[in-house]
C-alpha positions in Angstrom: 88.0 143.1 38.9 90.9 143.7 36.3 91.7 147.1 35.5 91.8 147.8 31.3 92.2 150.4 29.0 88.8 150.2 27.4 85.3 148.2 27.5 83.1 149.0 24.3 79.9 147.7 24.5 78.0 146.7 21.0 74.3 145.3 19.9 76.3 143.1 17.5 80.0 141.5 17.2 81.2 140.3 14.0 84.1 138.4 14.6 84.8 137.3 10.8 86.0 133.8 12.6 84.5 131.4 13.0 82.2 132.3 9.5 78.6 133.0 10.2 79.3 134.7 13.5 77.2 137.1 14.7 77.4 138.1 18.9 74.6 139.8 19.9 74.5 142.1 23.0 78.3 141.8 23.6 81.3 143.5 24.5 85.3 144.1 23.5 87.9 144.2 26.6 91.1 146.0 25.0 94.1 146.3 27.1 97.8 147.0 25.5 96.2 147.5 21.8 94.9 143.6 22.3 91.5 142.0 22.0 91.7 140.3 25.6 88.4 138.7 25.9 85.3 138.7 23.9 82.2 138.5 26.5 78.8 138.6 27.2 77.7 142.4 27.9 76.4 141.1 31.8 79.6 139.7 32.4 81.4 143.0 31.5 80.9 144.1 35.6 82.1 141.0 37.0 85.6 140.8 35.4 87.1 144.4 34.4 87.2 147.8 35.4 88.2 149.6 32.4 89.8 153.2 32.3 87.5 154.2 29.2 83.8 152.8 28.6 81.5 153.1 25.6 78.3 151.4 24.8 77.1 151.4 21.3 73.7 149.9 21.9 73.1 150.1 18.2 76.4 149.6 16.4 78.2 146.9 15.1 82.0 146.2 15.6 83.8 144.4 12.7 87.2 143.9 12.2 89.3 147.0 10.9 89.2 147.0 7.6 92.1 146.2 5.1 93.2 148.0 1.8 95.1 145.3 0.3 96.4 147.3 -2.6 96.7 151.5 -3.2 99.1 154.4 -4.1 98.7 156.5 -0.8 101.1 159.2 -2.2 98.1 159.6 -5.3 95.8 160.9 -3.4 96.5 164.6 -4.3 96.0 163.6 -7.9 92.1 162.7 -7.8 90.2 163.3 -10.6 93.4 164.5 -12.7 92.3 162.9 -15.4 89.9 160.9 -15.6 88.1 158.9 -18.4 90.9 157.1 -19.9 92.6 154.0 -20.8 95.0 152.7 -18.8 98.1 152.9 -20.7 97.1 156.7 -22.0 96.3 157.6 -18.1 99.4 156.4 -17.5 101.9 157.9 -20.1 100.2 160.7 -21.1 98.6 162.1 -17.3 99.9 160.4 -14.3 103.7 159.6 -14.8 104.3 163.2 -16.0 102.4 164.9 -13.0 104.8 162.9 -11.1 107.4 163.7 -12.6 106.6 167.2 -12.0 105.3 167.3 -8.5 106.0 164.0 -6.4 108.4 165.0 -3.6 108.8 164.3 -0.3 106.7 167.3 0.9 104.1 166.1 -1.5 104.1 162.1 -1.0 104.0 163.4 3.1 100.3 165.1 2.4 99.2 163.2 -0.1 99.6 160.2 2.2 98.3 162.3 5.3 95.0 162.6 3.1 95.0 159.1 2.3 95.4 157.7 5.9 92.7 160.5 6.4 90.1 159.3 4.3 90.6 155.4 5.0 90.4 155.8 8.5 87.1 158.2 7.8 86.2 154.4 6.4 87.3 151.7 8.7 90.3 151.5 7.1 93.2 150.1 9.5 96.0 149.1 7.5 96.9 149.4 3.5 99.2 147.7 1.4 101.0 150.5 -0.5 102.8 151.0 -3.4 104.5 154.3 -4.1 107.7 156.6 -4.4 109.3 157.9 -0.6 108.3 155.2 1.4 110.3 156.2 4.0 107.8 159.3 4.1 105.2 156.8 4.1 106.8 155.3 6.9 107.2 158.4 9.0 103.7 159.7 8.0 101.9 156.3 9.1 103.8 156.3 12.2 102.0 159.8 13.3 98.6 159.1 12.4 98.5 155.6 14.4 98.2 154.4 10.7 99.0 150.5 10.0 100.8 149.6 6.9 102.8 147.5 4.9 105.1 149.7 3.1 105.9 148.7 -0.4 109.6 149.2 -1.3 108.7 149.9 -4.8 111.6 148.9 -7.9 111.4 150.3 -11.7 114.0 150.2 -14.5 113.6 153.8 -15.1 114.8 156.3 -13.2 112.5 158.9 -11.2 112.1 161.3 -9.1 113.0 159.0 -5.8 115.7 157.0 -7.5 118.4 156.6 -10.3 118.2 153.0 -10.8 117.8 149.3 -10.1 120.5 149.3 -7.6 119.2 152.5 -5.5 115.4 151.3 -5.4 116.5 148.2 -4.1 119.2 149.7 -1.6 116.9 152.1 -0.9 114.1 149.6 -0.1 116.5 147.0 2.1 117.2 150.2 3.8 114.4 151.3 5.2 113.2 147.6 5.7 116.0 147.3 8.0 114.8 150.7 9.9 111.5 149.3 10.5 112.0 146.2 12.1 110.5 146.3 15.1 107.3 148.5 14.7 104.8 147.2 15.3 102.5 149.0 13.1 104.9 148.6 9.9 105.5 146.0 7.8 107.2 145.9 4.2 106.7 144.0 1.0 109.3 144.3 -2.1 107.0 145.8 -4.7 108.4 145.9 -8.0 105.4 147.8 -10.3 104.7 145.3 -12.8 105.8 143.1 -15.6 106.2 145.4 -18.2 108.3 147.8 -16.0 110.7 145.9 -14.4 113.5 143.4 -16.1 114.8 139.7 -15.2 117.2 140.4 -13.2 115.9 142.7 -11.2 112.9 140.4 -10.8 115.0 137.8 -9.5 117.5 139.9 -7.1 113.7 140.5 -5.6 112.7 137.0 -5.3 116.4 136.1 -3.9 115.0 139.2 -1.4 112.0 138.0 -0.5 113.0 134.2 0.2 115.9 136.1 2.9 113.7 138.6 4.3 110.3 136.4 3.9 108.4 139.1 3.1 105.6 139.7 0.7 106.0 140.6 -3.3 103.5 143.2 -4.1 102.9 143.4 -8.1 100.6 144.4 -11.0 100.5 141.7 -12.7 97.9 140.7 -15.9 95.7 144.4 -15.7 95.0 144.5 -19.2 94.8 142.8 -22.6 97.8 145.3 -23.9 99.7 144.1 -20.9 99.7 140.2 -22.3 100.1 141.6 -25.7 103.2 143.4 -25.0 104.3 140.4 -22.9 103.9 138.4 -25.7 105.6 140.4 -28.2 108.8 141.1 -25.5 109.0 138.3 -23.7 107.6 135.1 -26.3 105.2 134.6 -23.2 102.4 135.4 -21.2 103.9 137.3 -18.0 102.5 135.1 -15.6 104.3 132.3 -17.3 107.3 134.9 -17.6 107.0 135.5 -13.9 106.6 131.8 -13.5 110.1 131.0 -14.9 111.9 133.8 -12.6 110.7 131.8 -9.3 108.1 134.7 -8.7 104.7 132.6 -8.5 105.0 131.6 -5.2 103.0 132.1 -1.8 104.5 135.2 -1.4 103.4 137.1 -4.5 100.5 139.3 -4.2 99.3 139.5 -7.6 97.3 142.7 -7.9 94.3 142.9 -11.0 94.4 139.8 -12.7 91.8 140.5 -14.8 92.8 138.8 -17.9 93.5 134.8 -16.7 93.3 131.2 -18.5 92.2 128.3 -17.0 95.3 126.9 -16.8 96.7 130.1 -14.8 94.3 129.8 -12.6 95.3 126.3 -11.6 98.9 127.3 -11.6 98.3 129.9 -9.3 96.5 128.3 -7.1 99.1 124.9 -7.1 101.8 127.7 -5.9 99.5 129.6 -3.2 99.6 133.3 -4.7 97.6 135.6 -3.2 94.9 138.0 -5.6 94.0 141.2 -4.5 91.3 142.3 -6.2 90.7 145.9 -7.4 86.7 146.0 -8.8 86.3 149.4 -9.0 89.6 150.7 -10.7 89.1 147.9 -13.4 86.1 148.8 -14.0 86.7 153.0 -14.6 90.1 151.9 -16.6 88.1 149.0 -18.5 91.1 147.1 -17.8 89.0 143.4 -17.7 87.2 141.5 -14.9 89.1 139.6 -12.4 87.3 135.8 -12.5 87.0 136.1 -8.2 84.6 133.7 -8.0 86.5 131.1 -9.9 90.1 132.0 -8.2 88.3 131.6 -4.6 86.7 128.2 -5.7 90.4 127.0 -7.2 91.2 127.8 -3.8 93.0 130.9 -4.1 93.1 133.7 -1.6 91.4 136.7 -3.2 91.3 140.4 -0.9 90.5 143.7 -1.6 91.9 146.9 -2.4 91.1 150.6 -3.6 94.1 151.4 -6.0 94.6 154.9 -5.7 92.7 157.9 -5.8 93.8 158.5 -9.4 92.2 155.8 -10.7 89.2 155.1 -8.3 88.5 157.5 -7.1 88.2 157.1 -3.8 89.6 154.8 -1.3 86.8 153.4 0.1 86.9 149.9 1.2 83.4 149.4 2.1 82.2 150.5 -1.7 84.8 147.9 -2.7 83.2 145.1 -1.1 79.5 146.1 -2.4 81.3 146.4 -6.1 83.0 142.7 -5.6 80.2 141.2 -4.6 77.7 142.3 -7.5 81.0 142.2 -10.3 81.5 138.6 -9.0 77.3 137.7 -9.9 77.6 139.3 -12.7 81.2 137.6 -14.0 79.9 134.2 -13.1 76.6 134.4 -14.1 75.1 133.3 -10.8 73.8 135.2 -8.3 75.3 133.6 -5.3 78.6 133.7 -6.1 80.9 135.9 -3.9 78.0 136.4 -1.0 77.7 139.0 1.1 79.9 137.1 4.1 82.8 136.3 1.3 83.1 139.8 0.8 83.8 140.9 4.2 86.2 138.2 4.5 87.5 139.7 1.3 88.2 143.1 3.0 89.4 141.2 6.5 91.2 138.0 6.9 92.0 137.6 3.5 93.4 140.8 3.0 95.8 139.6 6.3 96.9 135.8 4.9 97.8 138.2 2.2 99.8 140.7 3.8 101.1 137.7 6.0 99.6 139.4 8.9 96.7 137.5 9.8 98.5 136.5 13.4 97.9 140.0 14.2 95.2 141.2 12.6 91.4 140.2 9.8 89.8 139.1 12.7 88.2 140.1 16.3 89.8 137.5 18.3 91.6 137.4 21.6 95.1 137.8 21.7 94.9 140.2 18.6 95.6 143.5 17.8 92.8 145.7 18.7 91.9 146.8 15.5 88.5 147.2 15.2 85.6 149.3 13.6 82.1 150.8 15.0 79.2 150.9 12.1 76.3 152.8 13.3 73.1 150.4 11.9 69.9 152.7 13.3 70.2 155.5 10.5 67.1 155.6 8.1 69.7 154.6 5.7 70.0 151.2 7.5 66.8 150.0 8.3 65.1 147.3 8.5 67.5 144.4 8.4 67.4 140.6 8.4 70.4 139.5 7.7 73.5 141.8 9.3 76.3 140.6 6.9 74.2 141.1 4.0 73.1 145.2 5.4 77.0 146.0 5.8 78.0 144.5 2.0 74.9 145.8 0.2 73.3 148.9 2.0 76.2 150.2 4.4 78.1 153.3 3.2 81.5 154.7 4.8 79.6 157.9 6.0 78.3 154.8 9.1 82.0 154.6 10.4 81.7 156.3 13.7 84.3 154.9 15.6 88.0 153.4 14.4 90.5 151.3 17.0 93.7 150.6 15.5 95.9 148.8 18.1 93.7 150.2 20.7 94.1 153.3 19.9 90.8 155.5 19.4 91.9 157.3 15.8 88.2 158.2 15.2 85.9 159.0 17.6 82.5 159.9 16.3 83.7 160.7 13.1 86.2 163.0 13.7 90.4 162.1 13.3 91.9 162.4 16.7 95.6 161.7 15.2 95.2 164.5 12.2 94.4 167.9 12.3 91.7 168.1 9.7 91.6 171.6 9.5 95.3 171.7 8.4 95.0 168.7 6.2 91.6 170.9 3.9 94.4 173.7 3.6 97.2 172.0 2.8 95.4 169.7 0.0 93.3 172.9 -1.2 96.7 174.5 -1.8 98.3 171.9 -3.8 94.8 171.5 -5.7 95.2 175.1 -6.5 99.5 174.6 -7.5 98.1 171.9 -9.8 95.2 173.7 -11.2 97.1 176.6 -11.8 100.8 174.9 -13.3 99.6 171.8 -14.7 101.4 168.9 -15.2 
């Protein structure tokens, strides 16, 4: 028998790949934070000898789940203000409580809480966007967090930079310093359309062709964005966008709410990824992203949270349940984006995205062992008939008992094993308190 790190034992399997899967009654070998073999539960004996065994007769391990889009170092600023439009959130709440607060100290917790709370979810690895990315970077690496670091790029200056030329120094930087992890990854992540100029648009395509990695973007959130577009530009920004080499397979095109027809083909001729924010569109009534028609154009559509701002929570899970009945409801037809599409939504696609799906969006051998245990013999969870269909529509995060990310056990039945969570409640009740008490 082969000696391993660790045998888990599950009622069901959900590989993601090949669709429609479901294993019953089998197990995961991990060994080196890989899937090695996927196997029958009577076979387990006969072939390893693990160092750490677990049997979770009535649980089902997915893939870990992936947060395709959020602002990590937000998370200290849930529920600041709430209620809003997007364009008043923005200029009139959250840019000034930035201003004021965002510092290293602060993007370190804030992001400590985030990784937190996504792990508490069966979160394994976001796609972030936010100032200090290099604290990001350092506070990912000591919670066993993935991520794909977003070396963010505005016009204006801020607290984290002066200009153009630092943001992007900044960001090839720390991209060089992370080569090599293998939890971290890094996309060029100018904020949007109506933030960012030409030429600093195309210095970050030129980027992203050398360093072939990802462009993370807001791109068409809101009617005022196309409006503005319009009146700046003499164009839509996709077609703006479109001129500056920037529709291409490596943009991930975050919102997307307000589209035409003819977009929609365009995007999908050039292979841009959508990531698709339900929740956050829906509390900002920034539009409805047409999912179900981008995924039947062909289009790769995953999921993310946003931040905690604007959500308010980062909960993956919920975002699946909320894509799947927005899509229905969008398309006027009840089987559009199905319970099985929406998991893919929050696994694989959320990897082709993130240009990780070699690594990780699915349970399969030779992958990263990232991989989540959902507890399905709660009152809360019974009966079932259909197991992709429970986790989508009646499955909450509070079933997350147990989180793998490259074989590493980060939660074990429900508590963090990488962050102190008694620490963490102070530290975030004190700046809750700083806030309350200064204001923005």
């Amino acid at each position: 028998m082969r000696p391993i790190d660790t045998i888990i034992n599950a009622r069901w399997v959900i590989p993601v790949d090949p669709s429609s899967t479901v294993l019953e009654d089998h197990a995961l070998a991990l060994h080196d934070g890989e899937i090695i073999d996927i196997l029958p539960i009577p076979k387990v004996d006969e072939r390893y000898q693990p160092k750490t065994f677990l049997s979770m007769g009535e649980h089902a391990l997915i893939p870990g789940l992936i947060n395709a889009h959020t602002h990590a170092g937000m998370n200290l600023f849930r529920g600041l203000a709430d209620d809003l439009p997007l364009m008043t959130w923005l200029n009139d709440h959250i840019w000034p409580a930035e201003n004021r607060w965002v510092s290293d100290e602060f993007t370190h917790d804030s992001t400590q809480l985030a990784i937190a709370e996504m792990m508490r979810g069966g979160v394994t690895c976001f796609n972030d966007m936010f100032y200090f990315p290099e604290t990001v970077v350092h506070t990912c690496t000591q919670s066993g967090m993935r991520a794909c670091i977003g070396l963010i790029v505005l016009d204006f200056p801020t607290m984290y930079a002066g200009g153009v030329d630092e943001y992007i120094s900044k960001g090839l930087d720390l991209h060089d310093r992370c080569k090599g992890r293998k939890l971290i990854s890094t996309a060029l992540a100018p904020h949007a359309p109506y933030t960012v100029s030409d030429e600093p648009l195309k210095r970050i395509r030129s980027y992203a062709d050398q360093l072939d990695i990802p462009i993370h973007m807001h791109v068409h959130e809101t009617a005022d964005e196309i409006q503005r577009g319009i009146q700046s530009h003499g164009v839509r920004p996709i077609a703006r966008l479109a001129k500056l080499g920037l529709i291409s397979p490596a943009l991930n095109a975050v919102h997307m709410t307000q589209l035409e027809d003819s977009e929609i083909e365009q995007l999908a001729a050039a292979g841009v990824h959508v990531i698709h924010c339900p929740e956050s569109n829906l509390k900002l009534a920034s539009g409805f992203c047409p999912a179900h028609r981008l995924m039947n154009a062909g289009i790769n559509v995953a999921l993310g949270t946003d931040g905690a701002a604007s959500n308010n929570d980062l909960d993956i899970l919920g975002e699946m349940r909320s894509a799947a009945l927005l899509g229905k409801a969008v398309a006027n037809d009840a089987t559009a984006v199905p319970a099985e599409t929406a998991l893919r939504m929050a696994t694989i696609n959320g990897a082709k995205a993130l240009g990780l799906d070699h690594r990780i969006g699915t349970l399969e051998i030779g992958k990263a062992a990232d991989v989540v245990a959902i507890k399905l013999n709660d009152i809360e969870s019974m009966p079932f008939y259909n197991l992709y269909s429970q986790l989508v529509y009646a499955t909450g995060r509070d079933k997350v008992s147990d989180v793998w990310i490259a074989g590493r056990h980060v939660l074990k039945d429900r508590q963090l094993t990488t962050i102190d969570e008694h620490q963490l409640k102070q530290k975030v009740s004190e700046w809750g308190r700083r806030i309350r008490t200064t204001g923005t």
